[in-house]
C-alpha positions in Angstrom: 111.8 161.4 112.6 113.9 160.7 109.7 117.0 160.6 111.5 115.3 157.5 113.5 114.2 156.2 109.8 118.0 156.3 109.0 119.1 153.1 111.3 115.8 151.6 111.0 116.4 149.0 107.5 119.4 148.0 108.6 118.0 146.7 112.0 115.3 145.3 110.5 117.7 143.6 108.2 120.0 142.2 111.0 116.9 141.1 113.0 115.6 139.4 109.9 119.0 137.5 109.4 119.3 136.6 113.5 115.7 134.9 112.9 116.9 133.0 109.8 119.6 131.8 111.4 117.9 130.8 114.5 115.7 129.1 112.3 118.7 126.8 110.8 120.4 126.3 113.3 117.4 124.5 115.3 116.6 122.9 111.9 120.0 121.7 111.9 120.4 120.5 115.2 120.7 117.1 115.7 122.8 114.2 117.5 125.6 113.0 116.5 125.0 110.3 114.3 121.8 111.2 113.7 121.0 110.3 109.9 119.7 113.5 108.4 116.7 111.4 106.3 114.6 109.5 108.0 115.7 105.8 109.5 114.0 102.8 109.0 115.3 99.7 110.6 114.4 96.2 109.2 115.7 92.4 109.9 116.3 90.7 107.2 118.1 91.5 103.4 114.8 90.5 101.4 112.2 92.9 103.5 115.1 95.4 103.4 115.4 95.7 99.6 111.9 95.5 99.1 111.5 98.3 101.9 114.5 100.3 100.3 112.8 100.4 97.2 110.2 101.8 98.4 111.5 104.5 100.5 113.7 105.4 97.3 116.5 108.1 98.1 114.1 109.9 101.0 114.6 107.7 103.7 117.7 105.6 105.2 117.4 101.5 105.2 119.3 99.6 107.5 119.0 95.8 108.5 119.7 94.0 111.8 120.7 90.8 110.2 124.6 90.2 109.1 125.1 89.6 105.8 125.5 86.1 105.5 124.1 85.3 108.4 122.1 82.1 108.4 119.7 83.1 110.3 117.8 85.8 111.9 120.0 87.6 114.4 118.7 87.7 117.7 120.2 91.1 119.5 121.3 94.4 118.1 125.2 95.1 118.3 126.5 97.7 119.8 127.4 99.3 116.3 123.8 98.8 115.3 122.1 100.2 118.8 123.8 103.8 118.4 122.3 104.0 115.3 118.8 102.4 115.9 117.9 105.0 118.7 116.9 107.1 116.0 114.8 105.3 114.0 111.6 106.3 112.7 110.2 103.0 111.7 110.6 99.2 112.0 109.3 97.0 109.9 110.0 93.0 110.7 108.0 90.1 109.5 106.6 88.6 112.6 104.4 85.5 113.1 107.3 84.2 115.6 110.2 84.5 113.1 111.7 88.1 114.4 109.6 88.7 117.2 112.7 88.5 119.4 114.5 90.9 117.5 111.4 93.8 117.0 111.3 93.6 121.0 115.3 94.2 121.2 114.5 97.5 119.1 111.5 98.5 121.2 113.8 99.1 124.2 116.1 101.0 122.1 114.4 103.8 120.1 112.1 106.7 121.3 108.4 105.3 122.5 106.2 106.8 119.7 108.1 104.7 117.3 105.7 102.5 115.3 106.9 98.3 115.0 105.5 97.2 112.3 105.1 93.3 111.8 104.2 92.6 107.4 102.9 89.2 108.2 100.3 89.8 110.6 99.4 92.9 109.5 99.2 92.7 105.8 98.2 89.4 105.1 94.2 88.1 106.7 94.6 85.1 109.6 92.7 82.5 106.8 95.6 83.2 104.2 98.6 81.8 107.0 99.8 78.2 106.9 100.1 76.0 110.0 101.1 73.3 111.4 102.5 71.1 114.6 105.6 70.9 115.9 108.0 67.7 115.7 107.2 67.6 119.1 103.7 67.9 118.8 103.7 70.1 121.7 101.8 73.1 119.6 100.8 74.5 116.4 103.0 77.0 114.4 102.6 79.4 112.1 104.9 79.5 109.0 106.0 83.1 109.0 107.8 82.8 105.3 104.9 84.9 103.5 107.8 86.7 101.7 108.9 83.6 99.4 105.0 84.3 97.3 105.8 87.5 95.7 101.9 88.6 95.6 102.2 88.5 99.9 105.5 90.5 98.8 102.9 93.1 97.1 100.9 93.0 100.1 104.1 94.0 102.2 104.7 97.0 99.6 101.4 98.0 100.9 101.5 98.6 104.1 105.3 99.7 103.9 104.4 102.6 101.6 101.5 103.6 104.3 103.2 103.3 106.7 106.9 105.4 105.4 103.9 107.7 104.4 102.8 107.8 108.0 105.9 109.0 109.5 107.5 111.5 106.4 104.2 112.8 105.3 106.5 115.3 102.9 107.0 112.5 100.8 103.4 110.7 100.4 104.1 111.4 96.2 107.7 110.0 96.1 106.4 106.3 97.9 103.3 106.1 96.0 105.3 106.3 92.6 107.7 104.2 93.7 105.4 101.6 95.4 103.4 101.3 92.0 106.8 100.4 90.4 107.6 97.5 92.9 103.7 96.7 92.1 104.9 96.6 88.6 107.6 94.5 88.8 106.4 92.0 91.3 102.8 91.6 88.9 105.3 90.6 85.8 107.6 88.6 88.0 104.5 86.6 89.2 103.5 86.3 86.1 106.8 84.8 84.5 107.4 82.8 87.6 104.1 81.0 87.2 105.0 80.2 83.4 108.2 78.7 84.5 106.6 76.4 86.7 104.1 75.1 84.3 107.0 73.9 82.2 107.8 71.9 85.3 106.5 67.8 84.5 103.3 67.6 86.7 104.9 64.7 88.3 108.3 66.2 89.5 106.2 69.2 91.3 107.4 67.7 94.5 109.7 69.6 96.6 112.0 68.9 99.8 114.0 72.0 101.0 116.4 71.8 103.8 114.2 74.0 105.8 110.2 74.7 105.5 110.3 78.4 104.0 108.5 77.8 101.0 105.3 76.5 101.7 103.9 80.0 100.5 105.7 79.8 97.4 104.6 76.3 96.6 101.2 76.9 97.4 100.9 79.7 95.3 102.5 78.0 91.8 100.6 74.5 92.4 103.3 72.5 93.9 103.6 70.2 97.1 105.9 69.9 100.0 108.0 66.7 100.3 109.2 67.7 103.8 111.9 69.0 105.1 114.8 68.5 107.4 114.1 71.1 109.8 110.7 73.2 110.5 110.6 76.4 112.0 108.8 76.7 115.3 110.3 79.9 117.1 112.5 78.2 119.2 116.1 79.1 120.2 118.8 79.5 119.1 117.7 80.1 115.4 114.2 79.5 115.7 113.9 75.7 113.9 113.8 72.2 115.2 114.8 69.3 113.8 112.7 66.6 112.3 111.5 63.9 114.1 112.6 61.5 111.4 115.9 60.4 111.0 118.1 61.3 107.6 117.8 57.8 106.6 113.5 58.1 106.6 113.7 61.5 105.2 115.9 60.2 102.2 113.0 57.5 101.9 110.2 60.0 101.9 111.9 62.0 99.2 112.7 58.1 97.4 109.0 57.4 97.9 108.0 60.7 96.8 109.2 60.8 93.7 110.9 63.8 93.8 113.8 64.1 91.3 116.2 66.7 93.4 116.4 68.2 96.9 117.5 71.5 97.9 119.1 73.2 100.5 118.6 76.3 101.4 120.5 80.0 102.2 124.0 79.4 100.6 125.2 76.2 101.6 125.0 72.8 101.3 125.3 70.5 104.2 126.3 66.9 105.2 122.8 66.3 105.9 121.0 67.6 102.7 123.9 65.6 100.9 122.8 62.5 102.6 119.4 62.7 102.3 119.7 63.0 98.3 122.2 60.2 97.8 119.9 57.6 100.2 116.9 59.3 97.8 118.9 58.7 94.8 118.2 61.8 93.3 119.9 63.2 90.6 120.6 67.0 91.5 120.7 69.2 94.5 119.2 72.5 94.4 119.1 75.8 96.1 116.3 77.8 97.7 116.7 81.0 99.9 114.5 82.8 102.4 116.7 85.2 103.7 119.9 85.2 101.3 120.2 87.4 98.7 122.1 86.0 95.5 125.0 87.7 94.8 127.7 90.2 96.6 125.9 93.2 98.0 126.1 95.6 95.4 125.4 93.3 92.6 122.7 93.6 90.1 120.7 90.7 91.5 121.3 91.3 95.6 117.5 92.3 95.8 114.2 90.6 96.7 113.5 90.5 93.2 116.5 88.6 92.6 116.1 86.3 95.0 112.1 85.3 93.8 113.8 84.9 90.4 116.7 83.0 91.8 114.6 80.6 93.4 112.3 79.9 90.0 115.1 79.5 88.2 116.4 76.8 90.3 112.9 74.7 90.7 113.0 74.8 87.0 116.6 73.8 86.6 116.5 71.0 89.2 113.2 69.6 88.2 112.8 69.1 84.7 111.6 72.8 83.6 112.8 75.6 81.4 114.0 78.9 82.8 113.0 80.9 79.2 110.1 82.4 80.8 112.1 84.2 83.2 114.6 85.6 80.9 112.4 88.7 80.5 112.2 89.7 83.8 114.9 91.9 85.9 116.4 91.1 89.1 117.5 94.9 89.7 116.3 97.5 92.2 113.3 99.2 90.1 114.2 102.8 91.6 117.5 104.3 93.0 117.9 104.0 96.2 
């Protein structure tokens, strides 16, 4: 009996370390390429620094778009496809505007993978803006929630649920980090809407190259002038031209009494140019929806940066002061 008992610790002990290693190496095993946190895949730069600073250091961000890109992309490259097979999320806006792209994922990653579209999903049906296409042929929904920071909070929401969902392990880590974005996007909101009350009540009159801020004027108590193109979900980048000329839209913005015009992303065309000398107007401004300011990397490349960027110029180009926004930051509130 105790000559059995002599051999019986160390098998123990080498059974013990098989099991352990069995253990790691299943926990270990993985694709190549595989992204050892988990993988969210988004669209566009704005949704993906909001989402990224959500998800903090415990989960992978990665967006579809190109940087620069004017608009939207419409497939996944091949670059992209390897690694979007392993997502674990998607979040996209929706409402028409990346609809296209969500359905390119779908065929790509596993079938349990929840698509996740902000705008119909985090903001009610009665808060949406609509309206009818140049042609008339239908009614549209404007799917540029993001540009009003509090439907930005709403997105926080149900990004933190949802990251939740799928990495219950770190429930804590997104609800700490979603109260900061919270945070932030309250004072920003707050400083934005003192900006624009510095704005002369007559020169709260915007035109923009493109209808993406309809949200955003709505929510600080300005109007729309028009716009030179409207999005309606049609190829190839999802917007249609007016059905006025450049000559009656520099007459509207004459007529309107609008005291600049802005183009939007980061570029000013021909067209914009034409408009605002036919309109007389002193300035032209810039306004982006899916541009970030700055080089990636920089302190302001985040959707905080870009909601302050786009106060800052309504207040520079029509008559306001900035001041109010010189307390608020335009960097990422957590590391990510």
């Amino acid at each position: 009996m105790a000559h059995r008992s002599k051999f019986r610790l160390p098998i123990l002990a080498l059974a013990l370390l098989l099991s352990i290693g069995l253990i790691v190496t299943a926990c270990d095993k993985r694709e190549e390429g595989e992204p050892e946190r988990p993988l969210v895949i988004t669209s566009i730069w704005p949704l993906g620094s909001l989402i990224r600073n959500i998800a903090g250091t415990r989960a992978q961000v990665e967006t579809l778009t190109p940087y620069g890109h004017p608009h939207v992309a419409r497939s996944i490259g091949e670059g992209d496809r390897n690694l979007a097979k392993f997502a674990s999320v998607g979040f996209f806006s929706g409402l028409g505007y990346d609809n296209a792209l969500a359905a390119e994922l779908r065929k790509v990653v596993r079938g349990d993978v929840p698509i996740v579209f902000l705008g119909s999903e985090s903001i009610t049906p009665e808060a949406l803006i609509s309206y009818r296409a140049p042609d008339d042929s239908t009614d549209v929904i404007n799917p540029f929630t993001w540009t009003d920071p509090i439907f930005g909070r709403s997105y926080a929401e149900k990004i933190r649920s949802e990251l939740t969902r799928v990495d219950p392990a770190g429930a804590k880590d997104y609800e700490q980090n979603y109260e900061k974005v919270v945070a932030a996007l309250d004072r920003l909101d707050s400083a934005i809407s003192e900006t624009i009350s510095t704005i002369p009540t007559s020169a709260r009159s915007v035109f923009a190259e493109v209808n993406a801020f309809d949200y955003l004027m709505r929510r600080y108590r300005m109007s729309t002038a028009g716009s030179v193109e409207v999005f309606t979900g049609q190829d190839p980048n999802g917007l249609s031209r007016s059905s006025q000329s450049v000559s009656e839209l520099g007459q509207m913005v004459k007529d309107s009494g609008a005291p600049s015009v802005f183009a939007t992303q980061a570029r000013i065309t021909a067209e914009i140019t034409e408009i605002a000398k036919i309109a007389g107007v002193r300035s032209i401004g810039l306004l982006r929806y899916e541009a970030l300011p700055g080089p990636p990397g920089s302190l302001g490349y985040t959707y905080f940066g870009m909601l302050i960027d786009n106060a800052r110029n309504l207040a520079g180009h029509l008559g306001g002061s900035t001041s109010p926004l010189d307390d608020v930051r335009p960097n990422d509130v957590v590391t990510t």
